[in-house]
C-alpha positions in Angstrom: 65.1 14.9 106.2 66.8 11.9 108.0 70.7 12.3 108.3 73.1 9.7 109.4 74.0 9.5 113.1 77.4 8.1 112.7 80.0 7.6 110.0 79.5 4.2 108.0 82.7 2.2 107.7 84.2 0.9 104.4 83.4 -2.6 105.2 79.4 -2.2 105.3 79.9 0.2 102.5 81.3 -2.5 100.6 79.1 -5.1 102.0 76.4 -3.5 100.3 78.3 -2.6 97.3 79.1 -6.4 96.3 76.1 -7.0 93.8 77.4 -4.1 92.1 79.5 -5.9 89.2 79.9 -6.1 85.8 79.2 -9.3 84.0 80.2 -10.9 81.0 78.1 -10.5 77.9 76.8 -14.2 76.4 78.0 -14.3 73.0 77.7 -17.4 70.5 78.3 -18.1 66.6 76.5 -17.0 64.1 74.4 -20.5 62.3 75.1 -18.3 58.9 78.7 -16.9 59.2 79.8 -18.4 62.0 81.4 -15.0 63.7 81.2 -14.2 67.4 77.8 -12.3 68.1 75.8 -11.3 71.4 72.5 -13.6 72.1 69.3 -12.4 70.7 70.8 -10.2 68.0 70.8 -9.5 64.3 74.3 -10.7 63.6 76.4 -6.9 62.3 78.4 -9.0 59.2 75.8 -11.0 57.7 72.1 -9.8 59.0 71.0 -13.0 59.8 69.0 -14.2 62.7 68.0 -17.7 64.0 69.0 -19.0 60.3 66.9 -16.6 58.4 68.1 -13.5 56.8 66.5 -10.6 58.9 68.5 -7.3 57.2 69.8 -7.2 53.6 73.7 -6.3 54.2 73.6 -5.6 50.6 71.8 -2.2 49.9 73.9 0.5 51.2 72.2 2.9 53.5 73.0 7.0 53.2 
């Protein structure tokens, strides 16, 4: 198994480290209820998605 020669410095550790970020999520409005939900998701307070109702918030799960 290959093992490092030398000692890598901080800077080319971090070099290679910079595409590890976080990013911000992409959120928009809701067409039905207008609150703040994530792209591509059943919106949590109403169940709508892209202006038709996709889960009844109404019947209660147990």
């Amino acid at each position: 198994m290959a093992h490092p020669k030398r000692k890598q410095s901080k800077s080319r550790r971090d070099k290679r480290r910079t595409h590890y970020k976080a990013e911000f999520l992409t959120l928009t409005k809701c067409s039905n209820c207008n609150t703040t939900i994530r792209f591509h998701r059943v919106c949590p307070e109403c169940g709508f998605y892209k202006g038709k109702l996709a889960i009844d918030k109404d019947v209660k799960t147990s």
